[in-house]
C-alpha positions in Angstrom: -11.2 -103.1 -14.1 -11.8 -99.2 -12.6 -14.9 -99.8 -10.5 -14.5 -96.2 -10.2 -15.1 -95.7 -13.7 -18.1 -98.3 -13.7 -19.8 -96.7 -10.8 -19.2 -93.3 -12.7 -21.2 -94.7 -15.6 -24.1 -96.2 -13.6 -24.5 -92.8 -12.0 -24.8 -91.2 -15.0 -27.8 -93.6 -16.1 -29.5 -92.8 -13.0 -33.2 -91.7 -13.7 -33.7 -89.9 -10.4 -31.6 -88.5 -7.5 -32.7 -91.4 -5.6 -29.6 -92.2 -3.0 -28.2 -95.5 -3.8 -27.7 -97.9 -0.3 -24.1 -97.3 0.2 -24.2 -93.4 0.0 -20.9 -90.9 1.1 -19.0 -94.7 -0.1 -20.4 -94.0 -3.1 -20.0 -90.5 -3.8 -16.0 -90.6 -2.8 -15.3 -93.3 -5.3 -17.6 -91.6 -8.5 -16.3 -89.1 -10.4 -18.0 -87.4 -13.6 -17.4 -89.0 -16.9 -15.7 -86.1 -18.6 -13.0 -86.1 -15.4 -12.0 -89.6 -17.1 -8.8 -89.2 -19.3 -9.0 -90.6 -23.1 -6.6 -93.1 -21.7 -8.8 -93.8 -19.1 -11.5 -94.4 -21.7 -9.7 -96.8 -23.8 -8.5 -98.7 -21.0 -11.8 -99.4 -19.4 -14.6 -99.5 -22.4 -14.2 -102.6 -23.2 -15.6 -103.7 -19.6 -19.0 -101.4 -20.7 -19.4 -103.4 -23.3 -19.6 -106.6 -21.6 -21.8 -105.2 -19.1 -23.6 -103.9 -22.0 -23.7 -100.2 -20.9 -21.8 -98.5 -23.2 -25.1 -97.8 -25.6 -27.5 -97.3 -23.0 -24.8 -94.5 -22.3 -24.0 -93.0 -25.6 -28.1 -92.9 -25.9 -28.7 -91.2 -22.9 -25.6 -88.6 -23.8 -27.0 -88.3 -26.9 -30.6 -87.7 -25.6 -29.4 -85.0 -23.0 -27.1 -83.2 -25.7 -24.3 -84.3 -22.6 -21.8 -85.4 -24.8 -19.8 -82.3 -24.7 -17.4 -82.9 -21.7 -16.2 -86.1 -22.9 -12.7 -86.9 -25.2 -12.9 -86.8 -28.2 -11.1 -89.9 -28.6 -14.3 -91.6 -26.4 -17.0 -90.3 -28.2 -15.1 -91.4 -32.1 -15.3 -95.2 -29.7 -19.1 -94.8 -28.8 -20.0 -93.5 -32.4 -18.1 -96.2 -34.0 -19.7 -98.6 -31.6 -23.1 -97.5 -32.7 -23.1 -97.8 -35.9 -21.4 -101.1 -35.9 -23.9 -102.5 -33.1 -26.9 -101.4 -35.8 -25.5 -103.0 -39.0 -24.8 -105.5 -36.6 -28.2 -106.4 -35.3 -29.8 -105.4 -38.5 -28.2 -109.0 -39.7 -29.0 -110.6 -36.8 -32.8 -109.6 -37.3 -32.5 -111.3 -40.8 -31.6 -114.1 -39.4 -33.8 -114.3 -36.3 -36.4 -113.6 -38.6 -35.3 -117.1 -40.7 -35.3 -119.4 -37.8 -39.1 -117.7 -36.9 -40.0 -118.9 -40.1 -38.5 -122.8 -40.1 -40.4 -122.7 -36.6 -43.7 -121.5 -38.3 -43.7 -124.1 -40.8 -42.7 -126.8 -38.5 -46.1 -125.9 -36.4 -44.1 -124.7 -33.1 -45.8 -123.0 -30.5 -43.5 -120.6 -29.3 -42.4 -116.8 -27.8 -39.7 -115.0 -28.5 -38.0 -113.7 -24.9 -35.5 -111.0 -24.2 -33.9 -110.1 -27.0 -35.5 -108.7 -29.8 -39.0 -108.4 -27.8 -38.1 -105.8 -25.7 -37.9 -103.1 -28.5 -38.8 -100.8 -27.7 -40.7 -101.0 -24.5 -37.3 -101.4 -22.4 -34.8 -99.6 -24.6 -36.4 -97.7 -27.3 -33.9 -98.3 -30.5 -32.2 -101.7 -32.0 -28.7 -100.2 -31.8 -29.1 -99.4 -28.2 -28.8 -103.2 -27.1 -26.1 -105.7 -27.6 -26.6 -109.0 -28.1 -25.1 -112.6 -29.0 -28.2 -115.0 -29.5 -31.7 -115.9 -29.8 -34.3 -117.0 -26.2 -37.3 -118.8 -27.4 -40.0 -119.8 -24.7 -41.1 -122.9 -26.5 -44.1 -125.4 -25.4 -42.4 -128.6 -23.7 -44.3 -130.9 -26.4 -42.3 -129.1 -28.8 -39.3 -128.5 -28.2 -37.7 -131.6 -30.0 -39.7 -130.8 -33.1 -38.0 -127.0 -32.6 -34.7 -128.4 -32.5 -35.1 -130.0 -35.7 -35.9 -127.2 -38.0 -33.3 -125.3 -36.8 -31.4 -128.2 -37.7 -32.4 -127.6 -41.3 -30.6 -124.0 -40.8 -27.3 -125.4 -40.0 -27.6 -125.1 -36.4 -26.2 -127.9 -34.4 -27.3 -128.7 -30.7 -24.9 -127.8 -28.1 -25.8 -128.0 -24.4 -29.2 -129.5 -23.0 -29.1 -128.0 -19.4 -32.4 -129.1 -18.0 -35.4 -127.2 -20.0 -33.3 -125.3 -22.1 -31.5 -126.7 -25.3 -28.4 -124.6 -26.8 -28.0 -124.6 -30.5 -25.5 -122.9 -32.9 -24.2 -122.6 -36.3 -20.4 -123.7 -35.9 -18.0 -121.0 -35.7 -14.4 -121.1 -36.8 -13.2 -118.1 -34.2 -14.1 -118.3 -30.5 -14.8 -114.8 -29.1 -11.7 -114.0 -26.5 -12.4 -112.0 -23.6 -11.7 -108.4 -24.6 -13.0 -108.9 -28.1 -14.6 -106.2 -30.0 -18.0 -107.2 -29.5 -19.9 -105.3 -32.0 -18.6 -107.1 -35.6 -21.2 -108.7 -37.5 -21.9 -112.2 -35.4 -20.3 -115.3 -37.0 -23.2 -118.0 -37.7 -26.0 -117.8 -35.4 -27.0 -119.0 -31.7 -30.3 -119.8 -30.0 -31.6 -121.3 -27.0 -34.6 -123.2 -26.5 -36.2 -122.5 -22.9 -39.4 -124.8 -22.4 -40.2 -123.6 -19.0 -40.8 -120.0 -18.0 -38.6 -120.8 -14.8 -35.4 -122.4 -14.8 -34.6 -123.3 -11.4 -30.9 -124.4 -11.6 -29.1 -125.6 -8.7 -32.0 -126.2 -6.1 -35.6 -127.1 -7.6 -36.6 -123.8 -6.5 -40.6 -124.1 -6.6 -41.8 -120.4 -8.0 -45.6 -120.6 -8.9 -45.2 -119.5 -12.4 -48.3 -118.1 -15.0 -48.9 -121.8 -17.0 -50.8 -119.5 -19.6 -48.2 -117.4 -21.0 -48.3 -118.9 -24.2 -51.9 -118.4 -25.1 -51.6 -114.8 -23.6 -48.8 -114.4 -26.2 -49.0 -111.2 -28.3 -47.8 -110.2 -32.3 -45.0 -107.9 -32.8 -42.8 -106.0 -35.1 -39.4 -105.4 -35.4 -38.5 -104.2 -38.7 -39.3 -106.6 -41.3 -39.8 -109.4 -38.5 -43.2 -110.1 -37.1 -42.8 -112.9 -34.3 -44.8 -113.5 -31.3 -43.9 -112.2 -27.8 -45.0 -112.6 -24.2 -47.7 -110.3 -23.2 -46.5 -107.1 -21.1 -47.3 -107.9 -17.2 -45.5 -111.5 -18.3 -42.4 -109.9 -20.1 -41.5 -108.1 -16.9 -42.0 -111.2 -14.7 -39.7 -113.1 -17.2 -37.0 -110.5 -17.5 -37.2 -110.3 -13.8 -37.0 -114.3 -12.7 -34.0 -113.9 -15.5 -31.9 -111.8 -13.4 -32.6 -113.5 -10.1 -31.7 -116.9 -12.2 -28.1 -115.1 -12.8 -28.2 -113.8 -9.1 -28.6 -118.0 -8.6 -25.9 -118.8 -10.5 -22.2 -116.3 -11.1 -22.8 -113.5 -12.8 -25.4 -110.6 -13.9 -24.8 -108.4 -17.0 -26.0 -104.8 -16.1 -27.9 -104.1 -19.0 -30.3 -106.9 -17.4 -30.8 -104.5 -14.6 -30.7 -101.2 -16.7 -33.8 -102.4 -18.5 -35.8 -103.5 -15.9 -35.0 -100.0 -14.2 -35.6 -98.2 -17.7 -39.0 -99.9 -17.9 -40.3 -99.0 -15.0 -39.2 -95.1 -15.1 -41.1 -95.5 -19.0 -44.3 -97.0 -17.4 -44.3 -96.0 -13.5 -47.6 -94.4 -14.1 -49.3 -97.2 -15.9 -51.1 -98.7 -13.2 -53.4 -100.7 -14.6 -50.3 -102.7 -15.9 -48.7 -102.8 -13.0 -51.7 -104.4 -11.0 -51.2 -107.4 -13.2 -47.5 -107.7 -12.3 -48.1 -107.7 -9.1 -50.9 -110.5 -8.9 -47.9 -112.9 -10.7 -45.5 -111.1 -8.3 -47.4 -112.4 -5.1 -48.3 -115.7 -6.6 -46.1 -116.9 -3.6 -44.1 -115.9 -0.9 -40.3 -116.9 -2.3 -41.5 -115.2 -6.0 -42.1 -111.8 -4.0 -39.0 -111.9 -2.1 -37.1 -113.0 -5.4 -39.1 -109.4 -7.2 -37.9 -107.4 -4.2 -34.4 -108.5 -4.5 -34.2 -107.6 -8.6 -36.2 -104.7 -8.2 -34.3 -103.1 -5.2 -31.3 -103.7 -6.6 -32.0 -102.3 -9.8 -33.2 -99.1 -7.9 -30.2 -99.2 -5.8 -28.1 -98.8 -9.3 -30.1 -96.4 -11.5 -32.8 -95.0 -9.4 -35.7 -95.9 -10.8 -39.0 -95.3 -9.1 -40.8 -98.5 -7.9 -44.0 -98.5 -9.0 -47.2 -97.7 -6.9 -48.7 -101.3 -6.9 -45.4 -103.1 -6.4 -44.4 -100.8 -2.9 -45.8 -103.3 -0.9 -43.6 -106.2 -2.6 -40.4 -104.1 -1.9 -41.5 -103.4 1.2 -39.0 -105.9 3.4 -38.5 -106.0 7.1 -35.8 -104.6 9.0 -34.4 -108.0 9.5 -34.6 -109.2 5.9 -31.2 -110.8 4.8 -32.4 -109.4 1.1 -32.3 -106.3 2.7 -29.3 -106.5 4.5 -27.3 -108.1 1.1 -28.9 -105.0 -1.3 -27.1 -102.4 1.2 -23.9 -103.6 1.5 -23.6 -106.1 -1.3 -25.4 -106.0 -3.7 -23.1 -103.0 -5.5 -19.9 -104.5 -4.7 -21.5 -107.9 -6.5 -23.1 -106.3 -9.5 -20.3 -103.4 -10.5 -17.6 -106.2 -11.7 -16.1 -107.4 -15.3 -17.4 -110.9 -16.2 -17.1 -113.3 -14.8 -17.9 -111.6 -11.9 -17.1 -112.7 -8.1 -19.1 -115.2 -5.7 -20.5 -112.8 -3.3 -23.9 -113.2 -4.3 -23.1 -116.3 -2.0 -23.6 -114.7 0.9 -27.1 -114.2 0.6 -28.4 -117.3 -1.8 -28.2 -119.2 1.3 -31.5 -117.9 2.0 -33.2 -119.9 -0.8 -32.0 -122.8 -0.5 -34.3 -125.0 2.0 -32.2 -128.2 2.2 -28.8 -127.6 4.2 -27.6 -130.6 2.9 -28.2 -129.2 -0.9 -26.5 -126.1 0.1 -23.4 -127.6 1.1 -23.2 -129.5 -1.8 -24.0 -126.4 -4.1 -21.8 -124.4 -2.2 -18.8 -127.2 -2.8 -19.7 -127.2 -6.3 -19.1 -122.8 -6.5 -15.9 -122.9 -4.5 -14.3 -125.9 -6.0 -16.2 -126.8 -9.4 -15.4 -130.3 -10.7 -16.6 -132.3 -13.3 -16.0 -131.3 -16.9 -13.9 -128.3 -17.8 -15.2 -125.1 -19.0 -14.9 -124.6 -22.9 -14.0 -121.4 -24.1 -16.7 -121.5 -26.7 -19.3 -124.4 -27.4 -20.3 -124.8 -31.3 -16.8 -124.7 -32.4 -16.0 -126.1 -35.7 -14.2 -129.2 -35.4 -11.5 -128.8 -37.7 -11.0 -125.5 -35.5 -11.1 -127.0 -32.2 -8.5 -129.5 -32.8 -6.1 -126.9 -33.9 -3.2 -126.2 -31.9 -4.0 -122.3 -31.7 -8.0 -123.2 -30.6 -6.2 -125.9 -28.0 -3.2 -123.3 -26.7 -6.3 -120.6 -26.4 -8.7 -123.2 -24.3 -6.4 -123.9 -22.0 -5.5 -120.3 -20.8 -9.1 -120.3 -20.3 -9.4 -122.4 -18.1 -6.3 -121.7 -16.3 -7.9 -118.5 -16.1 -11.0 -119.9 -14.6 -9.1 -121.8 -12.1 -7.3 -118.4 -11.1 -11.0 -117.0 -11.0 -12.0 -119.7 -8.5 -8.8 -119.0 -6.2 -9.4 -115.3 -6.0 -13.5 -114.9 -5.6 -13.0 -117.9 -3.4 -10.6 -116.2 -0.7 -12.7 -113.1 -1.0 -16.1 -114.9 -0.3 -14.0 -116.6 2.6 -13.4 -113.0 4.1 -17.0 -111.4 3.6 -18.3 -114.3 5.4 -17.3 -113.0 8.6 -18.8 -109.8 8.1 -21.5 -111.2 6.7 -22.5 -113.4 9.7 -21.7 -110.4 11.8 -24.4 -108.1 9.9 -26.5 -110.6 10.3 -26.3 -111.4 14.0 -26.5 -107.5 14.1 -29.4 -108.0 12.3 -31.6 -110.4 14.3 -30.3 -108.2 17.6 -31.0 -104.7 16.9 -27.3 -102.2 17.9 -26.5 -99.1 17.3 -25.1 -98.1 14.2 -21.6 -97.9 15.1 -21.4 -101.5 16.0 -22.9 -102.2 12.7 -20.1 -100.5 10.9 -17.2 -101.5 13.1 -18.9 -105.7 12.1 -18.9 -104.4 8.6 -14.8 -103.6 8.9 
């Protein structure tokens, strides 16, 4: 992957001329998209579209009539790409809009959550967003009775992790790596979240709204009416969302881009943004989790931070959030799935039992237990196929490769991690800081 070429797209989704953290760094390595060759451009857009930018960019070029500079070859790629991505989605819709109404019928109290619900508040057209399944918020009580009538659709559970359930029509291809991601989905997928925060590795306590449900609000998309979480929750959701990923290995940055489009679309609604702020400041670790997802999305696409959230952002000098946003959180974000482990450095932070964190830590750096699959809901006539078999297990050779390399890289940014942070808790002049950095 050309991080040059990934930091050359993020730049040009930029909404302001807002300085990103790691400045003259920056602006060495970033070039303007039409210096990119058309072999340049084929080589590297499959990595925007599994970090879901390459829309959000064709929209925006298409929106500032900037498409001009660009080869031909990449443009025919992003037009293609668009119109598949909206046949694409317009089945999907049909069949969201099915598994709405088994869960109507069945008497299911539920939200849908990312996805579909953030048309076109966050980006403002279908096509614009890629997508591979479902989120429903769902009432604990009834999240069995939600698993059975998607049953009646064909879909088959595949994961319980936690309060989320994982269900899926059985496929007979897994998607490889560098698929084309924009072909009309195979089946369907949906998960099943029955609490608005999923904590993950440490029972992270976040004082969560417990009336988002009956706050929920009608909407349209298309043909579709569904229910979806009122506004000021919405953003709190899409926010805890990322800093779940942050928790766990990798974030896509279309998470990011939305959060950062959103609030450039509604900076000056204040009102609004009052209510965020109240869930926001429900308790200390929720606030420092906001200002970590909110920085860093300004960090990437400059996006103003809204008047009544200035005080959340607002961390002190000595903040390891801080400190990991400046000279991490780039370096962490601007990678091809799946990703690298230095969001490590800093999860440290939130973890309030050592002995957990060691344990967790092990766990990153050496995972063991069951192997990873290289794609859950496969038929099973499929997945004992020598081809499906052959296919798994370059996976997870792969994986283990994965774990080798992010592992001796986290190994070596710990040292100058420990060293910005000592510089950190002892103030020195900025020369020292850079020479701990090297």
């Amino acid at each position: 992957m050309s991080r040059e070429f990934l930091s050359s797209v993020v730049h040009a989704l930029r909404f302001s001329a807002f300085e990103s953290g790691d400045g003259a760094a920056a602006r060495r390595e970033r070039r303007d998209l039409s210096g990119f060759s058309a072999s340049e451009w084929s080589r590297h857009i499959g990595v925007l579209d599994r970090v879901g930018l390459a829309l959000p960019l064709y929209a925006r070029l298409l929106e500032d009539g900037n498409c001009s500079g660009l080869p031909l070859q990449a443009l025919a790629a992003l037009e293609q790409r668009r119109c598949d991505n909206k046949q694409r989605m317009s089945s999907m819709l049909l069949t969201f809009g099915q598994a709405v109404e088994a869960l109507r019928q069945a008497g299911v109290r539920f939200v849908c959550v990312k996805g579909f619900s953030l048309i076109p508040e966050y980006l403002t057209e279908l096509w614009q967003r890629h997508q591979i399944d479902f989120d429903l918020l769902v009432a604990p009580d009834d999240a069995l009775r939600a698993q059975q009538a998607l049953e009646t659709l064909g879909y088959r559970l595949t994961a319980i992790d936690g309060a989320e359930r994982r269900l899926r029509i059985p496929v007979s291809r897994p998607l490889a790596l560098d698929a084309y991601l924009y072909n009309p989905q195979e089946g369907g997928a949906i998960e099943l979240h029955s609490g608005f925060w999923e904590a993950g590795a440490e029972a992270l306590p976040l004082h969560c709204p417990g009336d988002a449900l009956e706050q929920a609000e009608m909407h349209t998309v298309g043909s579709v009416s569904f229910s979806r979480l009122a506004r000021h929750h919405a953003f709190l959701y899409q926010v805890l969302h990322v800093f779940r990923h942050f928790l766990g290995s990798w974030a896509r940055l279309l998470w990011l881009y939305e959060i950062a489009a959103y609030m450039h679309r509604h900076r000056d609604d204040d009102a609004h943004w009052r209510k965020v702020h109240a869930l926001l400041c429900a308790d200390e670790r929720m606030a420092e989790a906001a200002a970590l997802v909110l920085l860093s999305a300004q960090d990437l696409f400059g996006c103003p931070i809204p008047r009544a959230l200035k005080n959340v952002c607002t961390l002190p000098a000595g903040s390891p959030v801080r400190l990991w946003i400046s000279q991490y959180a780039q370096r962490w974000l601007l990678t091809d799935m799946p990703g690298n482990k230095l969001n490590l450095l800093l999860q440290r932070h939130f973890f309030s039992d050592s002995h957990a964190w060691r344990r967790y830590l092990a766990s990153r750096l050496a995972p063991r237990g069951k192997s990873p699959m290289l794609c859950e809901g496969i038929e099973r006539n499929v997945a004992r196929s020598f081809a499906y078999r052959a296919a798994n297990l370059r996976f997870q050779a792969s994986r283990i490769w994965h774990h080798l390399k992010t592992g001796a890289g986290f190994a070596v940014a710990s040292i100058a991690w420990k060293l910005n942070m000592r510089a950190n808790r002892n103030p020195v002049s900025a020369d020292n800081l850079r020479r701990g950095e090297s």
